[in-house]
N, C-alpha and C positions, 0 to 999 in steps of 0.2 A: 147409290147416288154419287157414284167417282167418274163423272164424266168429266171430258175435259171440254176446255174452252177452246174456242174457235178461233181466238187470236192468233196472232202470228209468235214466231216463235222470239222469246226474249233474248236477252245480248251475253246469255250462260252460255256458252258453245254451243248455241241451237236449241236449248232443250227449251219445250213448250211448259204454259205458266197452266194451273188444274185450275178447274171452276171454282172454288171455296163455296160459290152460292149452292153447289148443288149437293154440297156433303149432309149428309144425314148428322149432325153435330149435334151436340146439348150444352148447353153452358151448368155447370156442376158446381156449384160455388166459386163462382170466381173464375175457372176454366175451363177451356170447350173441352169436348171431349168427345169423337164419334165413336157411335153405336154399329161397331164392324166386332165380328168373331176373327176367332186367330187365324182362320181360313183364309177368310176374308180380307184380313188385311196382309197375310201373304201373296194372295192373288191381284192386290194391288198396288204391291210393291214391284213385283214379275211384271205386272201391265206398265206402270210407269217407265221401267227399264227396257222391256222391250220396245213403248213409242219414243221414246226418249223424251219423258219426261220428269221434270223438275219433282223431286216427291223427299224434303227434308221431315221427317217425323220424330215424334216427341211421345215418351211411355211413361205420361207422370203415373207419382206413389203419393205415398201421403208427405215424402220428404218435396215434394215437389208442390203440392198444395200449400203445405205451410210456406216456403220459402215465396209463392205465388202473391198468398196473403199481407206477405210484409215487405217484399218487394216489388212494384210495378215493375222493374224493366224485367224481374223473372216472370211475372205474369204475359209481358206482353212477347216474351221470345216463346209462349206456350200459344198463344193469340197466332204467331207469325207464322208458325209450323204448316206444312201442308197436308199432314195427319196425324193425331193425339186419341193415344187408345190408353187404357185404363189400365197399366200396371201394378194393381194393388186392391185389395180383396176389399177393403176400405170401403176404396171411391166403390167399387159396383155394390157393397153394399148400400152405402148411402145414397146411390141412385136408384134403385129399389124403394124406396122410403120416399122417394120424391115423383116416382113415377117413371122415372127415367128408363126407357130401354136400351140399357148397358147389362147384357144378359153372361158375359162372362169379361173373367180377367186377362188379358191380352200381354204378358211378360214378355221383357224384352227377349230375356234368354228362352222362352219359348216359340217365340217368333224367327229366330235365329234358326235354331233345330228344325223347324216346318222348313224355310228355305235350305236348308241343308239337307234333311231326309224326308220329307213329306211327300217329293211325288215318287219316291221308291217305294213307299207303304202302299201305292196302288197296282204295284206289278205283283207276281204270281198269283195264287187261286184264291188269296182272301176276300170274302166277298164284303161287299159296303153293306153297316149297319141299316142302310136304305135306301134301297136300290134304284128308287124313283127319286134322291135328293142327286142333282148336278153335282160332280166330284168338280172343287175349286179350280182347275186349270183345263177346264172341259174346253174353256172356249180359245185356249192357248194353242195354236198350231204346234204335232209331236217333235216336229224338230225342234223347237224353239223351247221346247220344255227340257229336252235332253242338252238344250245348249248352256254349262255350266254357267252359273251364278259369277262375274267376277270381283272377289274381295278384297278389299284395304284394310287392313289394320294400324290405326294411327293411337298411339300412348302404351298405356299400361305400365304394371308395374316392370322394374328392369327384367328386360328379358322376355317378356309374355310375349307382346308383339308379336315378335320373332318365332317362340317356340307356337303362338296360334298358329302361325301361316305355317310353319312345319308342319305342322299333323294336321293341317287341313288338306294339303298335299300329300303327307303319303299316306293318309286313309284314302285317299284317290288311290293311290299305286297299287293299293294292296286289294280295292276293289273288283269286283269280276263288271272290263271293262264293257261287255256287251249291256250293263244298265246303262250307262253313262254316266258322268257325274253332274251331279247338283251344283256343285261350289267349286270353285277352284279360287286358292288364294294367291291376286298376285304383286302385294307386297307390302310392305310393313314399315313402320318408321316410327321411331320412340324420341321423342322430343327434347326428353330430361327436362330439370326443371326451370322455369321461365315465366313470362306474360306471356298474355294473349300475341302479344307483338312481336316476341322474340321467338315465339310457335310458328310464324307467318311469313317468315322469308319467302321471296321472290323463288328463292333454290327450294324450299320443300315443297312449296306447289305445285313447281316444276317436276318434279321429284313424282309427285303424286300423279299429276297428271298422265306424264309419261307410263305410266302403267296400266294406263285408261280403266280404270276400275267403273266397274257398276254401281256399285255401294260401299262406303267407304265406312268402317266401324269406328267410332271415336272412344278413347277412353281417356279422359282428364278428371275425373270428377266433375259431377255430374253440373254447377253453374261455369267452372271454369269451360267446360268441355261442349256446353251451349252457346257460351259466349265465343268461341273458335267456330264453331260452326256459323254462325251469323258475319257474322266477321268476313268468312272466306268461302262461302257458300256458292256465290255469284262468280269466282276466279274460278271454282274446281268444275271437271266436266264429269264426275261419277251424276247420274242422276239421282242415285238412293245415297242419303247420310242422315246418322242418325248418332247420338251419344248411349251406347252399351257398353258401359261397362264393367260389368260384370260378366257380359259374354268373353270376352279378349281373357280373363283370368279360368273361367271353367273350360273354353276351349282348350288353353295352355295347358289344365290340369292343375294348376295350383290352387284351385278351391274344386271340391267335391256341390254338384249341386242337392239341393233336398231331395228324397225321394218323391215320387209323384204322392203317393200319399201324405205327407207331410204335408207338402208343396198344396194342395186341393181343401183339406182341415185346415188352411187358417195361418201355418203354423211355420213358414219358410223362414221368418224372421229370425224365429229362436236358431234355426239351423245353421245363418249365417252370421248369428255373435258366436255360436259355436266356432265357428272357422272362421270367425274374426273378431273376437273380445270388445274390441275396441270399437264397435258398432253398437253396441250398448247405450254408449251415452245419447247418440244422433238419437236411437230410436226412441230411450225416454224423453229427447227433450222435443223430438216430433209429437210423442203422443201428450206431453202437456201441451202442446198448442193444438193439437187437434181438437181436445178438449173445447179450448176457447172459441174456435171456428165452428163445432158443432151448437157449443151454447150462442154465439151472437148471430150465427148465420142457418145451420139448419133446423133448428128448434125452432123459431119463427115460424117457417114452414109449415112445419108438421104442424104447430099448435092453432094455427089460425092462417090451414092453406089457401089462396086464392078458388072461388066456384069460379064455373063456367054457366051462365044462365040457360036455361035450358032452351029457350028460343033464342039462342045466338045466331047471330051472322054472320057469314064466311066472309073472311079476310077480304079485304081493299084497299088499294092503296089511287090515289088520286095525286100528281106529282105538277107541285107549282115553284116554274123555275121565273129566278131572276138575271141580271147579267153573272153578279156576285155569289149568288147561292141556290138552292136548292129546298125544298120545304116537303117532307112525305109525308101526307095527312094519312096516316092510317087507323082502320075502322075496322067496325066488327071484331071478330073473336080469333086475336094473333096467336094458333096457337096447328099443328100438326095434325091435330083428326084424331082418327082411329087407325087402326095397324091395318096396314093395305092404301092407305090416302094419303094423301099428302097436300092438306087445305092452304097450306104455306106456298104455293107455287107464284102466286100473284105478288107476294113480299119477296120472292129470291128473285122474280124479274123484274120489279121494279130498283133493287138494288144494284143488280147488273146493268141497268140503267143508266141511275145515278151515278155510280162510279167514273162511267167513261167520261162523263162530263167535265171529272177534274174539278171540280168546286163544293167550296163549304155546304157539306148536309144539314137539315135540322128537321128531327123528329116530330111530328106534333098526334100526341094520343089523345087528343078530344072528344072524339068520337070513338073509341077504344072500349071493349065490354071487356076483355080476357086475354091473357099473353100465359105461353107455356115456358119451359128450360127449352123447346125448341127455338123458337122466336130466339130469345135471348141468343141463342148460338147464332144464330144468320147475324144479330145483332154485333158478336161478336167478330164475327166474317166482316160484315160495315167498319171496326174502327180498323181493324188491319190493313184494309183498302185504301182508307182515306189518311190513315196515321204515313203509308208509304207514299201517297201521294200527296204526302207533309199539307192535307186538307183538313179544317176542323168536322168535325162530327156533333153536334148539339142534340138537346131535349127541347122542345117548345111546350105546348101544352100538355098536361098530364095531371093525371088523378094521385091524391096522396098514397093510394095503396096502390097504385102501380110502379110510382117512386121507389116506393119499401121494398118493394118485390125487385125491380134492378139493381139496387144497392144494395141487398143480402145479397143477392150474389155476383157482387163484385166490378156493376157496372156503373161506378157513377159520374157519368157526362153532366159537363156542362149546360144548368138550366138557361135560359133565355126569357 
């Protein structure tokens, strides 16, 4: 569901705006999160590069859910993103628990590797574990797959930068050139340390640009390095950016990553206070707050989940506008289906609706039997739209337990 929108192209050097309404998303306590494998979000990172389109992504962990939970403007640059996959063994646990179909973990630094080696694992005689599944860039024309990846590297620790984009390049050299390469890196820039604003000169974007990257790596630390990307997203012309950083120090070699076995048991964490001590504290004082998030937010849940009545109604929405605002009565049972359906089609076109209009939304669940974590994402997709087009976004009528249920996970609009 990564189609794009038919708009015209926005005022970023051309690059076209994605549909939001039509991501497959969940909202996960507090965060959207879509439900893409690592393939898959490979193959639409390739897609957006190659139409030129706008595609900033976000790989929350649990460091990224807590900071979500107690900061709005971290939650809403997770909101803003134009894909958020599930870095962290955590979150797809606990969507598992909630229903959610987030069927694997999607790491940055694994997402990273697929675009750098992933369509070389499809040349000579090894055959595919299933020979009737579409290999991910099936539908990518051969030249365009062969046509390397072009990379940025912005931060890191002294010196990484620099030595990534080295051996990004001469593992190219040393390559046998009849594959092709995947990545080519063309160029780097270490900021030292500063604000968001002293990061942002007129000369480093310049800087950046001129190199016309594809996808541009950030490494700042992971709020400062969010907040850069927001900031200067709309000035730079790569279509792909994204905050990895952790990729920029394993490419460089200064951190060894987990073994895959490690890495799949649970257990990557331990691996990197191992090769970084000082990572310790973040992760205990992450897992005390997780703590607190699973007791206020997904215990609820579990203990007294929302039913769906068994004669439900498929979704409605009935749309009454004023000069000033906008009112979506919506009915029946807001919520995804079964796997293969998609009963939410009538709420992501009535949103797409709403939006263009430019005027104050308001909700009204009156007639509302059921809402799923799907709903809530589209819902989620609604305040993004209307937050950028500085519109409010309201509740009108609503049942106290469907209150409850927005508000455990992190959505709480303005009643009316």
């Amino acid at each position: 569901m990564d189609n794009i929108s038919s708009s015209p192209p926005d005022q970023n050097h051309g690059l076209k705006t994605r549909d939001d309404f039509a991501r497959d998303v969940y909202c996960l306590l507090g965060i959207p999160i879509d439900a893409v494998t690592l393939n898959r979000a490979g193959t639409m990172i390739k897609t957006a590069i190659r139409n030129k389109e706008r595609l900033s992504f976000v790989t929350p962990n649990v460091n990224w859910l807590v900071n979500a939970s107690k900061n709005p403007i971290a939650r809403q640059q997770i909101i803003d993103a134009d894909l958020s996959v599930a870095d962290g063994a955590p979150l797809v646990k606990m969507a598992k628990w909630l229903n959610i179909p987030i069927t694997e973990r999607v790491a940055g630094s694994d997402l990273f590797e697929t675009l750098r080696k992933g369509n070389r694992k499809r040349k000579g005689n090894r055959k595919s574990e299933n020979p009737t599944t579409p290999t991910p860039d099936e539908h990518i024309p051969r030249e365009e797959i062969l046509t390397p990846l072009k990379i940025y590297f912005f931060g890191g620790r002294e010196g990484s930068a620099k030595k990534a984009y080295e051996v990004i390049n001469q593992t190219n050299a040393l390559d046998d050139h009849t594959q092709g390469s995947l990545m080519e890196a063309v160029g780097w820039h270490n900021p030292g340390f500063g604000d968001v604003q002293q990061m942002s000169t007129p000369q480093i974007i310049t800087k950046i640009n001129n190199a016309k990257p594809d996808f541009i790596i950030v490494a700042l630390g992971a709020a400062k390095g969010q907040d850069w990307i927001d900031h200067n997203k709309a000035a730079l012309n790569a279509p792909a950016i994204s905050h990895l950083g952790a990729v920029v120090d394993f490419t460089a070699g200064n951190i060894e990553r987990a073994p895959e076995g490690v890495a799949k048991a649970g257990f990557e964490w331990l691996w990197r206070i191992k090769a970084d001590p000082g990572l310790w504290k973040r992760y205990a004082k992450d897992a005390f707050s997780l703590f607190f998030i699973m007791t206020r937010c997904l215990l609820p849940q579990l203990i007294r989940p929302l039913k769906r009545p068994l004669n439900a109604r498929l979704p409605n929405v009935t749309l009454t506008q004023t000069p000033k605002h906008i009112i979506l009565h919506l009915s029946g049972s807001l919520d995804a289906g079964n796997l293969g359906t998609d009963n939410l089609n009538p709420i992501r076109n009535s949103f797409r609706e709403a939006v263009l209009e430019k005027k104050d939304i308001c909700l009204d669940f009156h007639d509302t039997e059921y809402m799923d974590h799907a709903f809530l994402g589209l819902c989620q997709m609604l305040m993004k739209h209307q937050g950028q087009a500085d519109k409010a976004l309201r509740i009108g009528k609503i049942s106290p337990k469907f209150l409850k249920f927005m508000r455990v996970n992190g959505i709480t609009l303005e009643l009316v």
